[in-house]
Biopython code that builds the backbone (N, CA, C, O; Angstrom):
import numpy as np
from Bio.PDB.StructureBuilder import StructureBuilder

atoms = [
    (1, "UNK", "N", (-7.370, 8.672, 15.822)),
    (1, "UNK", "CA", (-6.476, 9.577, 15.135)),
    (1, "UNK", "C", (-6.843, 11.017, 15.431)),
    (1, "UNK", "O", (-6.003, 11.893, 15.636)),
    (2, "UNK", "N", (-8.537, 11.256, 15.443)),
    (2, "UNK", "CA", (-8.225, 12.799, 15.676)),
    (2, "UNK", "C", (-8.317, 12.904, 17.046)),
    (2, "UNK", "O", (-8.880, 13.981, 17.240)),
    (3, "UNK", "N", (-8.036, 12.298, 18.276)),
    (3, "UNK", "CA", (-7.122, 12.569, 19.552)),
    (3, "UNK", "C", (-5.771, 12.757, 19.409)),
    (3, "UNK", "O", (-5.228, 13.749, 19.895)),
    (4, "UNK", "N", (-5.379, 12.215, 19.013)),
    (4, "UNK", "CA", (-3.837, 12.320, 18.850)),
    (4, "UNK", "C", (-3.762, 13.791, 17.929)),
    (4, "UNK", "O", (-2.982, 14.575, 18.470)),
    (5, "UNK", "N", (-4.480, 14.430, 16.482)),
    (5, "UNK", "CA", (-4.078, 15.004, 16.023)),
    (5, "UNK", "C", (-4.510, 16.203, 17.250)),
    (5, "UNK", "O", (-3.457, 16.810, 17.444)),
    (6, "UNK", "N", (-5.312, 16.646, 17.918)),
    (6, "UNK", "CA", (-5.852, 16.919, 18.739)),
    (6, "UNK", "C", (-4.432, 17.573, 19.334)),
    (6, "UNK", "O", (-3.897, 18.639, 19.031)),
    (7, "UNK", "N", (-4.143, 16.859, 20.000)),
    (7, "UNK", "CA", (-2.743, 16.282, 21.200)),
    (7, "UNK", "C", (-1.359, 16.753, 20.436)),
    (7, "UNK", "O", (-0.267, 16.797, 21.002)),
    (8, "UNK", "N", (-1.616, 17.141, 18.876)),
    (8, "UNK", "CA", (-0.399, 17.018, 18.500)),
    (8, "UNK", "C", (0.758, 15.718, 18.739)),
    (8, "UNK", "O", (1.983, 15.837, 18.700)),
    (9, "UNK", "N", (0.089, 14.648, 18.958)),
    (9, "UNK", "CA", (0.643, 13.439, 18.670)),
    (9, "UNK", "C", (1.056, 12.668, 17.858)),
    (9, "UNK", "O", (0.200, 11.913, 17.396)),
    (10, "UNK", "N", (2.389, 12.520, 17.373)),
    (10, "UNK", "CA", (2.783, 11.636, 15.807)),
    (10, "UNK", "C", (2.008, 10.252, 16.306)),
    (10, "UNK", "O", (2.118, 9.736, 17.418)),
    (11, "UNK", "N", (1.062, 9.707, 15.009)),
    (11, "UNK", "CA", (1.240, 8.623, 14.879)),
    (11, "UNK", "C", (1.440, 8.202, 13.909)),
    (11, "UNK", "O", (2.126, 8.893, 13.156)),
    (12, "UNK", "N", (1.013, 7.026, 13.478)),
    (12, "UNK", "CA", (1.568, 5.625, 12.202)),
    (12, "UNK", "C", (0.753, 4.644, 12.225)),
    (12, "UNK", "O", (1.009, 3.708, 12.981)),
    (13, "UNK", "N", (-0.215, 4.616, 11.555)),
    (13, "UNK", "CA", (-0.864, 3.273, 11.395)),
    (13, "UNK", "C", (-1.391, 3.046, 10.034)),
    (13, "UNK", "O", (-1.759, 3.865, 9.192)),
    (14, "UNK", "N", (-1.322, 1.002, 9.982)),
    (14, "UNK", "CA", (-1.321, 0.513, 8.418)),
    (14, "UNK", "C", (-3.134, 0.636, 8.152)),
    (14, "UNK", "O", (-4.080, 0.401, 8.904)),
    (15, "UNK", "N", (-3.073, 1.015, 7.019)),
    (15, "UNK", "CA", (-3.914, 0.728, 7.051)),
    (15, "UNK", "C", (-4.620, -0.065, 6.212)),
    (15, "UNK", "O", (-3.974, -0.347, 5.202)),
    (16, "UNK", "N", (-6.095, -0.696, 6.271)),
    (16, "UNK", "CA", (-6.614, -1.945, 5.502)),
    (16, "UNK", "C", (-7.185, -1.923, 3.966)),
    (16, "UNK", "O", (-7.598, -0.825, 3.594)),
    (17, "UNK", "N", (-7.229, -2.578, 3.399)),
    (17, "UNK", "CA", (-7.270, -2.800, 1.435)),
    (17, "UNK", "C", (-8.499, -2.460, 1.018)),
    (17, "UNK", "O", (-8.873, -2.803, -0.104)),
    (18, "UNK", "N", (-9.387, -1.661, 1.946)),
    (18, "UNK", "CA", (-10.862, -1.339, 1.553)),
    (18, "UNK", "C", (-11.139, -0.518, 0.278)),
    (18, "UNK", "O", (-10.204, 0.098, -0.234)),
    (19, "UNK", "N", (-11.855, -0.493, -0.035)),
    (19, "UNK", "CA", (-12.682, 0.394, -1.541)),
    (19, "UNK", "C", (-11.656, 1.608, -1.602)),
    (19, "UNK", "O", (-10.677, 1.637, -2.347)),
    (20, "UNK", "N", (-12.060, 2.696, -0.625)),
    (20, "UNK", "CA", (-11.122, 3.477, -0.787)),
    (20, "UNK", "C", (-9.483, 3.865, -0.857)),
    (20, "UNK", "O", (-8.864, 4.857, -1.243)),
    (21, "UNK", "N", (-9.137, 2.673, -0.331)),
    (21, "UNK", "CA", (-7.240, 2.270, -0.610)),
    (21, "UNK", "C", (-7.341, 2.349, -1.763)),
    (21, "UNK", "O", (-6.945, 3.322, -2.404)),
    (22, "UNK", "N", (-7.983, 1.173, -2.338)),
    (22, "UNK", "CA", (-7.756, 0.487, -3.677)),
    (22, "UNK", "C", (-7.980, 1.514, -4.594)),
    (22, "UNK", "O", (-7.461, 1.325, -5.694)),
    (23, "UNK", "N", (-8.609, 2.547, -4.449)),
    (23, "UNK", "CA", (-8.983, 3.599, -5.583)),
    (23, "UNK", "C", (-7.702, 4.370, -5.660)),
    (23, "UNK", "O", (-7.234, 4.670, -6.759)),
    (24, "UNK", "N", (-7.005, 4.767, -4.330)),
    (24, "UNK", "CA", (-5.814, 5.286, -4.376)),
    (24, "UNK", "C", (-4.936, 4.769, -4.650)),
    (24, "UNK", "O", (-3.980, 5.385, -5.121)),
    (25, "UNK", "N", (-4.909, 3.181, -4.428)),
    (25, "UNK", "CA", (-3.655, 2.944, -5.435)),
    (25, "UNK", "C", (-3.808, 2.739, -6.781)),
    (25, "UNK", "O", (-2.844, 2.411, -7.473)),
    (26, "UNK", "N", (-5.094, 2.920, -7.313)),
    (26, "UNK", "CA", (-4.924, 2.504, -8.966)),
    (26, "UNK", "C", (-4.704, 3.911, -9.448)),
    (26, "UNK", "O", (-4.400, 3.978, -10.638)),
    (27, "UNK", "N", (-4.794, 5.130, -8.755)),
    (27, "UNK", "CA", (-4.440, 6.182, -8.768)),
    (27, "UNK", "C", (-3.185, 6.474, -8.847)),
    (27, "UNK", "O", (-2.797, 7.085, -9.842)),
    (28, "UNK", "N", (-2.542, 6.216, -8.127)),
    (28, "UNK", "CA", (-0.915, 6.289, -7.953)),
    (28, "UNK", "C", (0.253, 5.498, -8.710)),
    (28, "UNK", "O", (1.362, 5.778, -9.165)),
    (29, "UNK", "N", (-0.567, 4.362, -8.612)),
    (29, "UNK", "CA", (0.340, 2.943, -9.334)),
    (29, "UNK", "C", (0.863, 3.307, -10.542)),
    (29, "UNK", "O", (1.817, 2.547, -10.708)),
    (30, "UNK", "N", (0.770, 4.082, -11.530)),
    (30, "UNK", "CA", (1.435, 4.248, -12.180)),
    (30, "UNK", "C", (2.131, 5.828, -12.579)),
    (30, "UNK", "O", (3.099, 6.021, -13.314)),
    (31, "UNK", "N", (1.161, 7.050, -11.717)),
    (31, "UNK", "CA", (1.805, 8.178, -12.624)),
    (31, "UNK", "C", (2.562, 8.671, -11.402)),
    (31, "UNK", "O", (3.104, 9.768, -11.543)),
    (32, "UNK", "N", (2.736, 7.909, -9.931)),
    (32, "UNK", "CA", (3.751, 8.497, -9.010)),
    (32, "UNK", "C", (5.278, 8.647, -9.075)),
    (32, "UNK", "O", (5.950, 8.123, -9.963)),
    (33, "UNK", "N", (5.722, 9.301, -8.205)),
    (33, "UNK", "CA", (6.886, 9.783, -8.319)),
    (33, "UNK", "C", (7.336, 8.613, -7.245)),
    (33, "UNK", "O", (7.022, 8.721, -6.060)),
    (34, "UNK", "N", (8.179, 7.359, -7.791)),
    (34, "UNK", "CA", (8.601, 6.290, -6.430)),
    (34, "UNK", "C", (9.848, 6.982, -5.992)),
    (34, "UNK", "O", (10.501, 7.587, -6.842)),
    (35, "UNK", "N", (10.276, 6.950, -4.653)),
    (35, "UNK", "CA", (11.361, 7.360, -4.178)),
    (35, "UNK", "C", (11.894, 5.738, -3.612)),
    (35, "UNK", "O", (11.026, 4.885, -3.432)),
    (36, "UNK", "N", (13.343, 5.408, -3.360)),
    (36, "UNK", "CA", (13.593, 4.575, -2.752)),
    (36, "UNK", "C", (12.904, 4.363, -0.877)),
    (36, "UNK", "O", (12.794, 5.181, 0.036)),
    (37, "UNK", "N", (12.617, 3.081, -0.960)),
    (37, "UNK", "CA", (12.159, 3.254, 1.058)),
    (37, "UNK", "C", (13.065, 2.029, 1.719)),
    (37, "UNK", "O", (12.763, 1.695, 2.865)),
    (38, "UNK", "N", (14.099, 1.378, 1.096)),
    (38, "UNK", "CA", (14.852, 0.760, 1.258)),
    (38, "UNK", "C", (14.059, -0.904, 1.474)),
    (38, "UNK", "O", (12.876, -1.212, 1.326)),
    (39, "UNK", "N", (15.015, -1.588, 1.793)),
    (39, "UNK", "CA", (14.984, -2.764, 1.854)),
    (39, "UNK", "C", (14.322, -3.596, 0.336)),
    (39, "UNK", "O", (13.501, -4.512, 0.279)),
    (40, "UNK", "N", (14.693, -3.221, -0.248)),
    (40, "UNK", "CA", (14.430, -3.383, -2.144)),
    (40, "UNK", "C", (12.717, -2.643, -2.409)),
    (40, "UNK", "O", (11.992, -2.871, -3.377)),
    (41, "UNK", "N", (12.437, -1.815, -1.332)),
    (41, "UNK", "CA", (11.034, -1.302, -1.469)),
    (41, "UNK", "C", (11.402, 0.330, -2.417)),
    (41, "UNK", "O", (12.458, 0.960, -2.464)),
    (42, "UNK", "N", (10.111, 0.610, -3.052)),
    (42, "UNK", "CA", (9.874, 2.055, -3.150)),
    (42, "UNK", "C", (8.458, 2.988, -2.258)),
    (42, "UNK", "O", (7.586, 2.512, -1.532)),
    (43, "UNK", "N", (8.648, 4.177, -2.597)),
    (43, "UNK", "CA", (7.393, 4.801, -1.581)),
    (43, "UNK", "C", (7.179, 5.867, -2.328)),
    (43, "UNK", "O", (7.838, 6.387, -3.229)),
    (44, "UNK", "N", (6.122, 6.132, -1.810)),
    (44, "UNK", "CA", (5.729, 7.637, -2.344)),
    (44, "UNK", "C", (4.705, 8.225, -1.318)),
    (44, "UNK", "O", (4.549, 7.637, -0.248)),
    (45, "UNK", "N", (3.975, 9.407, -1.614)),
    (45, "UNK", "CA", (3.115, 9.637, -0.740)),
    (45, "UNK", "C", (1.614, 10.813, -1.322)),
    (45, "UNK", "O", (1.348, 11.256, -2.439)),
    (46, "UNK", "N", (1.095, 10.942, -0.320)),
    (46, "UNK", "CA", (-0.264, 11.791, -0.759)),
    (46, "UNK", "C", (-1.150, 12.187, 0.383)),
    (46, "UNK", "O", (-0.806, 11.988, 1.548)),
    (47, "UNK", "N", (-2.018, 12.614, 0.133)),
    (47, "UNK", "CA", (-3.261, 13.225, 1.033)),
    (47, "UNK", "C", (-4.584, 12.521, 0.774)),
    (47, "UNK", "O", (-5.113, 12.885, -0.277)),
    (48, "UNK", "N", (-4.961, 12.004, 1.164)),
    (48, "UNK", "CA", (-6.326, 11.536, 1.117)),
    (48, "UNK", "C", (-7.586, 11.636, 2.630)),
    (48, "UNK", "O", (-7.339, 11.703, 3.834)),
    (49, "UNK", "N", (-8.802, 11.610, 1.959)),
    (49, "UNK", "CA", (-9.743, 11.644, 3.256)),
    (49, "UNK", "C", (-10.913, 10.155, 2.625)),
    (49, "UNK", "O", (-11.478, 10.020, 1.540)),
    (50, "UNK", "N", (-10.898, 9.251, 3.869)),
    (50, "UNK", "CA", (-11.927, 8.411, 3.804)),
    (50, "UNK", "C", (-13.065, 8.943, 5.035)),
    (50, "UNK", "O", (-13.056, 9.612, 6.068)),
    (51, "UNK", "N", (-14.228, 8.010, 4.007)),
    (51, "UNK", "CA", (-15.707, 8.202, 4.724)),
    (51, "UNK", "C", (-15.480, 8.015, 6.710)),
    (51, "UNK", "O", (-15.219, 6.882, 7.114)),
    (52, "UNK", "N", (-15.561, 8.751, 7.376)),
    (52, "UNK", "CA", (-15.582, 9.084, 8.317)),
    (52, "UNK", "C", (-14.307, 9.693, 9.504)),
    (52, "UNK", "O", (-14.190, 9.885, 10.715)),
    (53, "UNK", "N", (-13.495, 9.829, 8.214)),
    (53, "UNK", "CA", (-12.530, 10.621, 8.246)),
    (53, "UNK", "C", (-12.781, 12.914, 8.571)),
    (53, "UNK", "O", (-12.975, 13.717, 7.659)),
    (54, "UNK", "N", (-12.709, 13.136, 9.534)),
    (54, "UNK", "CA", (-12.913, 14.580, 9.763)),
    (54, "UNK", "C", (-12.308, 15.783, 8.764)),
    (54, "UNK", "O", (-12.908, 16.828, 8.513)),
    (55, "UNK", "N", (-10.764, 15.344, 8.161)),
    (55, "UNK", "CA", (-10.240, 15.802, 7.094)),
    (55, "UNK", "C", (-9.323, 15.415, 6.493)),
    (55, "UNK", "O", (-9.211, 14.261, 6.908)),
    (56, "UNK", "N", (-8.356, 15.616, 5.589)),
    (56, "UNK", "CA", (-7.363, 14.846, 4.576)),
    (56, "UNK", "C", (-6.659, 14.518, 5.848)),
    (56, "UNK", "O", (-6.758, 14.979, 6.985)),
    (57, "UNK", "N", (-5.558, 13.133, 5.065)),
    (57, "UNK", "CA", (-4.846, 12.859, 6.337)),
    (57, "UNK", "C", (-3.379, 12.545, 5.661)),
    (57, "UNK", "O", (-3.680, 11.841, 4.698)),
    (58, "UNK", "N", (-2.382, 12.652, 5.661)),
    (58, "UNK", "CA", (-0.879, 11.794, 5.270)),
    (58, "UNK", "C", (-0.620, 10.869, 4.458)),
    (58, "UNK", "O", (0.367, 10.464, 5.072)),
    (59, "UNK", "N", (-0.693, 10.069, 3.425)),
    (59, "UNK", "CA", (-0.564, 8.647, 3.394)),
    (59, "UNK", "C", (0.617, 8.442, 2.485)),
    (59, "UNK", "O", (1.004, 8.967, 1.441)),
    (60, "UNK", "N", (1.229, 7.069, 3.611)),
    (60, "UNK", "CA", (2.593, 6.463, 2.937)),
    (60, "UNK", "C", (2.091, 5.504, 2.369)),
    (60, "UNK", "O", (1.279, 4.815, 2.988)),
    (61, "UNK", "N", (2.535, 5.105, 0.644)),
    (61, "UNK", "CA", (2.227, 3.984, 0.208)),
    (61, "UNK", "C", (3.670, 3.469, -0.071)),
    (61, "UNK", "O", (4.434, 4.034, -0.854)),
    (62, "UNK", "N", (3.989, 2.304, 0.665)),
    (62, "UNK", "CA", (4.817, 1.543, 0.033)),
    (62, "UNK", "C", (4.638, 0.564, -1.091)),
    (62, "UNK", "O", (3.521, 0.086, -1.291)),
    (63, "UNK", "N", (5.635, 0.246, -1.815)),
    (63, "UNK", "CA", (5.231, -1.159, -2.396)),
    (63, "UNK", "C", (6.539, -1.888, -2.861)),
    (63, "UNK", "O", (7.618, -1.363, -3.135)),
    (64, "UNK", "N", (6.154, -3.387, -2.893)),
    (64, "UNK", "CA", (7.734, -4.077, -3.054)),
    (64, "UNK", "C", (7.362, -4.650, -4.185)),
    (64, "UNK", "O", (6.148, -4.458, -4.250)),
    (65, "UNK", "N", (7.690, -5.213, -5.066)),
    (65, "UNK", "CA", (8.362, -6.431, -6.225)),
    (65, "UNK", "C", (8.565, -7.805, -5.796)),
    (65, "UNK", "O", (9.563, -8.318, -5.292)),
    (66, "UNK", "N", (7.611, -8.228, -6.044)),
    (66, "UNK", "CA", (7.303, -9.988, -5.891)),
    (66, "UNK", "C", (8.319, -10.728, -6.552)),
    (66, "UNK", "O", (8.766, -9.949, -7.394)),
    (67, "UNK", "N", (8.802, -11.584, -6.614)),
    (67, "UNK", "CA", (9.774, -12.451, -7.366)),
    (67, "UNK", "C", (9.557, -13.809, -7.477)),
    (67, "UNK", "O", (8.989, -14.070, -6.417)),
    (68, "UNK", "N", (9.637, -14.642, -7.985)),
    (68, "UNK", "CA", (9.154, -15.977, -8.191)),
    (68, "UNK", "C", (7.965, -16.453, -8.905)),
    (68, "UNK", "O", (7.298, -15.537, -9.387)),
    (69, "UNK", "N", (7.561, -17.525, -9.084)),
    (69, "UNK", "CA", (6.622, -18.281, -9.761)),
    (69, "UNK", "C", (4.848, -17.710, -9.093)),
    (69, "UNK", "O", (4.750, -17.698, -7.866)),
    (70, "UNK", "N", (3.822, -17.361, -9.764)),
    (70, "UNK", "CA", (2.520, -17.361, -8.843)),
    (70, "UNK", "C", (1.501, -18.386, -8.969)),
    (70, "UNK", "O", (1.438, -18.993, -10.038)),
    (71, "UNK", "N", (0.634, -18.686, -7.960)),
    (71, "UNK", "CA", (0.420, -19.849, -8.151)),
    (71, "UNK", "C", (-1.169, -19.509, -7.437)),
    (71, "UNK", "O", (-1.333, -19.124, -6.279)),
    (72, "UNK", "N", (-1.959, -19.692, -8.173)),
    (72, "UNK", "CA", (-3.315, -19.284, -8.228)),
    (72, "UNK", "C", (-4.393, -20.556, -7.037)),
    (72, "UNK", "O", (-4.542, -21.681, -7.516)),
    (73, "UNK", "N", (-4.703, -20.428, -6.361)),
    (73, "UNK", "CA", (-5.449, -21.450, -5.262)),
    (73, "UNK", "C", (-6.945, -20.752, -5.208)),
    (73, "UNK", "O", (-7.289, -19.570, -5.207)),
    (74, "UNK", "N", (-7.592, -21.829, -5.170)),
    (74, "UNK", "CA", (-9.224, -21.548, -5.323)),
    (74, "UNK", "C", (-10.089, -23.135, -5.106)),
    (74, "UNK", "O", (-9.809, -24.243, -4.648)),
    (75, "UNK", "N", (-11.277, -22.463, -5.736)),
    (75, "UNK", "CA", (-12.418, -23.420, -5.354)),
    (75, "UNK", "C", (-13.226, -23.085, -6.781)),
    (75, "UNK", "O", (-13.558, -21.982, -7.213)),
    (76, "UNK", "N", (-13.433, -24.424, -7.372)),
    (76, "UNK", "CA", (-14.542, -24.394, -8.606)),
    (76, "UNK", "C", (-15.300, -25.772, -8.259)),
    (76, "UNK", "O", (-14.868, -26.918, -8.134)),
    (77, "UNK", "N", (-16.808, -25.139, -8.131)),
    (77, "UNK", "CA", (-17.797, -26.455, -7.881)),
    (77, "UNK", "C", (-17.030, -27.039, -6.651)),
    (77, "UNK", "O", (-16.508, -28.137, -6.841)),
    (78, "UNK", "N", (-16.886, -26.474, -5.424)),
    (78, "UNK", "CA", (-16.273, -26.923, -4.509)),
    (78, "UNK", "C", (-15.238, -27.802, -4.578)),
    (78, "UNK", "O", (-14.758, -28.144, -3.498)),
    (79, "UNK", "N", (-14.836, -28.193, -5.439)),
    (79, "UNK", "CA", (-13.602, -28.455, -5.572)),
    (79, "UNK", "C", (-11.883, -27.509, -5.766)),
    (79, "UNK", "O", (-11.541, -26.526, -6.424)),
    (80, "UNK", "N", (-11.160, -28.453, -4.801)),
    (80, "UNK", "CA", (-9.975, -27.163, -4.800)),
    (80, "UNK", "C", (-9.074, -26.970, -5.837)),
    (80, "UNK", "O", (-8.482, -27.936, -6.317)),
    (81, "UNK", "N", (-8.924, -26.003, -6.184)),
    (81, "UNK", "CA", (-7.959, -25.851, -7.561)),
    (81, "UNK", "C", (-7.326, -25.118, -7.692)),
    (81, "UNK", "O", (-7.653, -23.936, -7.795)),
    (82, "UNK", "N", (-5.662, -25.755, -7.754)),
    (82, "UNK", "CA", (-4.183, -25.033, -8.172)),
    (82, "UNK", "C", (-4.136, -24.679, -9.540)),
    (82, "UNK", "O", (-4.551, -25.387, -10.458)),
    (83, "UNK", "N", (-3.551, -23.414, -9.664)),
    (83, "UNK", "CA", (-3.020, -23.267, -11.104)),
    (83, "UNK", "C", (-2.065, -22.297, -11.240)),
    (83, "UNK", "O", (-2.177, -21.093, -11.007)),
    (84, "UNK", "N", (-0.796, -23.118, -11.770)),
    (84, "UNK", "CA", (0.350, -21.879, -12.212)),
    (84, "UNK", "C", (0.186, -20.790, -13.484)),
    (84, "UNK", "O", (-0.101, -21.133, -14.630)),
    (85, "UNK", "N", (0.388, -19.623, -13.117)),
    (85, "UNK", "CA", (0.553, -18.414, -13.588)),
    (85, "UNK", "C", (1.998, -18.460, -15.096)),
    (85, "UNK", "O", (2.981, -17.719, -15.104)),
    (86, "UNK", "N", (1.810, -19.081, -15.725)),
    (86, "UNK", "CA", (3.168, -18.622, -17.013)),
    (86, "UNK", "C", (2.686, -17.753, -18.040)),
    (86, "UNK", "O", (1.547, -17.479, -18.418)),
    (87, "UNK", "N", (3.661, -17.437, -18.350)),
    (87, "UNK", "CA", (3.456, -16.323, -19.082)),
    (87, "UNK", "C", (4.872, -15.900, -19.947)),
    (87, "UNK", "O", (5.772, -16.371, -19.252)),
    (88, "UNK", "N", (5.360, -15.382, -20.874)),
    (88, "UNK", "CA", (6.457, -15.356, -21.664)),
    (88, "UNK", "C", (6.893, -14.054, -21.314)),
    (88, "UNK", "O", (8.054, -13.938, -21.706)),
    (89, "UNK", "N", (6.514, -13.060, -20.779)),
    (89, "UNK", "CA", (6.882, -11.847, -19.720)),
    (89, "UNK", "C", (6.367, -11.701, -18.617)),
    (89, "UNK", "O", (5.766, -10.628, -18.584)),
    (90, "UNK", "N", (6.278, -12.479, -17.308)),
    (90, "UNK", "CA", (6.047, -12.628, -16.417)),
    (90, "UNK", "C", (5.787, -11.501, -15.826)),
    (90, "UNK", "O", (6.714, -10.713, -15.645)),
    (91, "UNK", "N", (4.464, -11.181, -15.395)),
    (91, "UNK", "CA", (3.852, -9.643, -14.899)),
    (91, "UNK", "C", (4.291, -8.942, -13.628)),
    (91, "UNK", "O", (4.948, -9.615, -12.833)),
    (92, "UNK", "N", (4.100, -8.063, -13.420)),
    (92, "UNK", "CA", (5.049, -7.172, -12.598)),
    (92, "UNK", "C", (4.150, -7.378, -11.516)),
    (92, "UNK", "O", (3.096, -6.949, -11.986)),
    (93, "UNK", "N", (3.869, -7.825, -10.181)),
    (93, "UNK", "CA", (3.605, -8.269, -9.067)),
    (93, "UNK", "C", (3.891, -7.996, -7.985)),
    (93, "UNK", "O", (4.685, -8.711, -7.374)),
    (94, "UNK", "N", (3.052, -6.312, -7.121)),
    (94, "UNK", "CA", (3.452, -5.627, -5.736)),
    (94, "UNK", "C", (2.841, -6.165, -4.902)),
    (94, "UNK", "O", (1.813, -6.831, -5.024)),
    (95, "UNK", "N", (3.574, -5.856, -3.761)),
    (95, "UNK", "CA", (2.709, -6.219, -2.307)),
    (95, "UNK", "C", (2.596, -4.497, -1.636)),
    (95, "UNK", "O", (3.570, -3.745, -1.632)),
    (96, "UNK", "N", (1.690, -4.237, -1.285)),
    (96, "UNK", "CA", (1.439, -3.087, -1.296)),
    (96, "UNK", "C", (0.988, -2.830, 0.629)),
    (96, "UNK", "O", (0.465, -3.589, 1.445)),
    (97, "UNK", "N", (1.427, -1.613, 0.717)),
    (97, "UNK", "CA", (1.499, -1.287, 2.613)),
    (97, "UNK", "C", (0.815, -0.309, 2.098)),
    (97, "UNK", "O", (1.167, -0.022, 0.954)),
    (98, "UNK", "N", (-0.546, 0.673, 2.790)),
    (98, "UNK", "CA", (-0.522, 1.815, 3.091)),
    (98, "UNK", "C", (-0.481, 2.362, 4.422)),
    (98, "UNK", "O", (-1.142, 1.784, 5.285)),
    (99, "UNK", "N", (0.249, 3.478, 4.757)),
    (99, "UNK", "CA", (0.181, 3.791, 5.968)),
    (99, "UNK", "C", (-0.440, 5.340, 6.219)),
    (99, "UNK", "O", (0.035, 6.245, 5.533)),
    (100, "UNK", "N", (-1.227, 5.570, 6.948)),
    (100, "UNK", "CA", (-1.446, 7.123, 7.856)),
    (100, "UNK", "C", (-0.810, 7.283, 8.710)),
    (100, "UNK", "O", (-0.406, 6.403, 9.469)),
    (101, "UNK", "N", (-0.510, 8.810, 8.793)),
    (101, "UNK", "CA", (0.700, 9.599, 9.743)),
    (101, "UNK", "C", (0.521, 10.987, 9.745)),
    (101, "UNK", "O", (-0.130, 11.662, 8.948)),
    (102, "UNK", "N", (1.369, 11.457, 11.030)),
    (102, "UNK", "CA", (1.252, 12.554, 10.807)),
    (102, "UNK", "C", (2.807, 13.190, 11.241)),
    (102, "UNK", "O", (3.215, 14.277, 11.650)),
    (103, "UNK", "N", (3.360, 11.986, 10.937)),
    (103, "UNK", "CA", (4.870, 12.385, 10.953)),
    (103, "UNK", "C", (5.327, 13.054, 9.435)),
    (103, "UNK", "O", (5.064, 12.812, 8.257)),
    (104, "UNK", "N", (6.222, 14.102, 10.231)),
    (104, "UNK", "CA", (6.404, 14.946, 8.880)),
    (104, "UNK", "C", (7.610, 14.325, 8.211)),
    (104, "UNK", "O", (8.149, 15.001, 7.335)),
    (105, "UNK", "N", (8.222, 12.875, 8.560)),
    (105, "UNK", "CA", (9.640, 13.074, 7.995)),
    (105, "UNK", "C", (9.579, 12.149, 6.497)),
    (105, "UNK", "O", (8.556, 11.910, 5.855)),
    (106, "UNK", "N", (10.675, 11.811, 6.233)),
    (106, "UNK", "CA", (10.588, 11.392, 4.233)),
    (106, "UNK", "C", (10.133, 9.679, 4.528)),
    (106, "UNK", "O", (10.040, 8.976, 5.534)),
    (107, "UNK", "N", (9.925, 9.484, 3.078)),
    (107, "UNK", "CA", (8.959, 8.629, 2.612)),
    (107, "UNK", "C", (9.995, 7.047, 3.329)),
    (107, "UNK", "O", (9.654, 5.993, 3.865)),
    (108, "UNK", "N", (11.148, 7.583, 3.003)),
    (108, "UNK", "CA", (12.249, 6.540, 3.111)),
    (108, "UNK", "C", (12.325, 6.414, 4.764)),
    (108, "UNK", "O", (12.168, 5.243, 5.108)),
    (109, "UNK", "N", (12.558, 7.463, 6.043)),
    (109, "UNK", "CA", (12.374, 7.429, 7.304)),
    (109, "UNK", "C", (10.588, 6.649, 7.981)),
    (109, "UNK", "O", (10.342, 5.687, 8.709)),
    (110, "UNK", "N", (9.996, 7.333, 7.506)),
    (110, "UNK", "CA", (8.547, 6.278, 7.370)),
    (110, "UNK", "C", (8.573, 4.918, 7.569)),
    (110, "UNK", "O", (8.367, 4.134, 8.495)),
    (111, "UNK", "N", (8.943, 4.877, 6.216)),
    (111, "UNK", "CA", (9.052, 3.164, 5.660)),
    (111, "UNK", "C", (10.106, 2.274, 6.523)),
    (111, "UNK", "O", (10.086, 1.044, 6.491)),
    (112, "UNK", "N", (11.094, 3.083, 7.352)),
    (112, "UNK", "CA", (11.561, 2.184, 8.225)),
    (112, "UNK", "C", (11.024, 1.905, 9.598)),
    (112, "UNK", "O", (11.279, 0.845, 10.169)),
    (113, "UNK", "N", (10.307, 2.814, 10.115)),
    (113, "UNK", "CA", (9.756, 3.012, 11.277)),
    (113, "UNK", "C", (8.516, 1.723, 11.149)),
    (113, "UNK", "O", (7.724, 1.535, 12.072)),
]
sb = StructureBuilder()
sb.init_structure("model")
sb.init_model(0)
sb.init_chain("A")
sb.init_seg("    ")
for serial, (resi, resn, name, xyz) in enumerate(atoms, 1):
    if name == "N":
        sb.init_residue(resn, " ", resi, " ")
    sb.init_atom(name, np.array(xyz, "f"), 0.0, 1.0, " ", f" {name:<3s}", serial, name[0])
structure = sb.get_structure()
């Protein structure tokens, strides 16, 4: 990334669910401003810098709305074990994208690219 920023090169890349994502989205997840990013998604965005990161960088967070039944898969005492999720208000359930960029355009143009 800092060749390209270097280069003045747009890029776009996802990036992975490590410590520092996760802090930013429990950050965001609730007091952001969602804009539509289409395809039944919302987005928003921010600045952040991770550990070996040179300085702040772009970030698109998408996130969508799960729908259907969840169904919990694991291992207790090595044995494998299913278990459905009910509940009498069934909890609100994202799948979550983050992306870095250094494209300047909206949250919604992003999210289609």
């Amino acid at each position: 990334m800092r060749e390209l920023a270097a280069r003045e090169q747009p890029y776009l890349f996802k990036l992975r669910l490590t410590a520092g994502i996760k802090r930013l989205l429990e950050r965001r997840c609730f007091g952001a401003h969602w804009e539509d990013a289409g395809a039944g998604g919302v987005g928003t965005d921010d600045h952040l810098r991770l550990s070996g990161w040179d300085r702040d960088r772009r970030v698109v967070i998408l996130r969508r709305r799960l729908q259907g039944d969840m169904l919990l898969a694991g291992r207790i005492e090595g044995q494998e074990v299913l278990a459905f999720v009910e509940a009498e208000a069934p909890p609100q359930r994202y799948e979550y994208a983050v992306l870095v960029t250094l494209l300047p355009h909206a949250v919604l143009t992003v999210a289609q690219l």
